[in-house]
Structure formats: structure tokens, C-alpha cells
N, C-alpha and C positions, 0 to 999 in steps of 0.2 A: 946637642941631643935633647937639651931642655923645652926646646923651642918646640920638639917633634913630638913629646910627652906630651907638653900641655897645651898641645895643638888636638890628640890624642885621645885628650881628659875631653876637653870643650866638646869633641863628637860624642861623647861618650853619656857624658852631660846632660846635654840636651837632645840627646837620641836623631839626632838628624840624619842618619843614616836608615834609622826605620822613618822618617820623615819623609826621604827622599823616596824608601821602596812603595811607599802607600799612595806618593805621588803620582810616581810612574803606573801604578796599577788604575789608581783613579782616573787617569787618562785614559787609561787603556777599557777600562768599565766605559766610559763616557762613548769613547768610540764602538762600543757591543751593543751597548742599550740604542744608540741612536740607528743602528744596523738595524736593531729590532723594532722599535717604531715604524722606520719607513719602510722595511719589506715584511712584517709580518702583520703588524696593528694597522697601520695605515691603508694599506689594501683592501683590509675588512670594511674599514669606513667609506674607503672609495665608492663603492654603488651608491653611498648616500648620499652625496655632494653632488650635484649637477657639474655634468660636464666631465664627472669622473678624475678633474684636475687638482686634487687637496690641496697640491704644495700652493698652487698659483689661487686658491680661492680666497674671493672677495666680496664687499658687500659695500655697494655705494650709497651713498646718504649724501645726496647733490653733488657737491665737486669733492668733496672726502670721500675716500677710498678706504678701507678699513681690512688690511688682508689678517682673514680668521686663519685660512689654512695653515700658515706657518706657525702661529701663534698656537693652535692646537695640536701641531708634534710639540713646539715646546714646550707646554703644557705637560705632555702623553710622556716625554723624557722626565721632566722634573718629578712628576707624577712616580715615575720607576725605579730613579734613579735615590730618591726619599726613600720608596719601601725597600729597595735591599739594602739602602746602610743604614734605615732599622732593621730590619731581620738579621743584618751583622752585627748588629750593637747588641741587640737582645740576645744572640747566642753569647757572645764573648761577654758579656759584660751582666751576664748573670748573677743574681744576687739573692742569697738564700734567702727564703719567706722568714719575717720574725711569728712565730707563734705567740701569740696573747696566752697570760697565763690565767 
């Protein structure tokens, strides 16, 4: 039974069980936000792109190919996915203003 205590303690410990829920959620954000990139954001920018193809857009410069379109959803993710785990950190992790005296 000692073995199962401080098996117990060790989760307890080092919190790896809110580790694990924040994992599974941050996954689960990664797969919302990139929903929202490619059908909500992306479509906006689509009339601007020739050819109307973002994911598959490119830009040649001789025999280098340089595809921007993928790179700018991943951008538009990183971009989103930055501001809401500040906008969560700023809620939660608020901290009284010190008044100057």
C-alpha cells in the first residue's frame, strides 16, 4: 500500500494530473483555432491571392519555390493561438497593481 501512497504523493506533487487536463485541452484549442483559420480567416483572404488557392500558394524565384500560403495559416494560428493563452494568463494570473506611496 506504500508503493500506491507515494505513487499518490508524486501525482500530487507535481500536479501532473492538471498537466495532463491542460494538455488535452491545448490540443483540443489547436484543433479549434486551426478550424477557424482555414474556414473563417482564410476565406477572407482568399479573393486576394490569385487563383483564389492560399493553401497551395507560391512564389518562384528561378527554380526555388517558396510556398507563402501554408506558411501564412501558420502564422494566422500562431498568431491566435499567442493571444488567447495571453488573454488566459492575464485573466488568471492577475496581480494586484502596487500603489506608489
Amino acid at each position: 500500500m506504500s508503493l500506491i501512497k507515494e505513487f499518490r504523493d508524486f501525482l500530487n506533487e507535481y500536479k501532473v494530473l492538471g498537466l495532463a487536463v491542460a494538455f488535452i485541452i491545448g490540443a483540443a484549442s489547436t484543433t479549434l483555432i486551426k478550424s477557424i483559420v482555414d474556414n473563417i480567416i482564410m476565406p477572407l483572404i482568399t479573393p486576394f491571392i490569385p487563383g483564389g488557392a492560399w493553401e497551395t500558394a507560391t512564389f518562384k524565384i528561378g527554380p526555388v519555390v517558396i510556398g507563402w500560403g501554408p506558411f501564412l495559416a501558420a502564422l494566422i494560428n500562431f498568431i491566435i493561438i499567442a493571444f488567447v493563452v495571453f488573454m488566459i494568463a492575464k485573466y488568471f494570473f492577475k496581480e494586484e497593481k502596487v500603489t506608489k506611496k
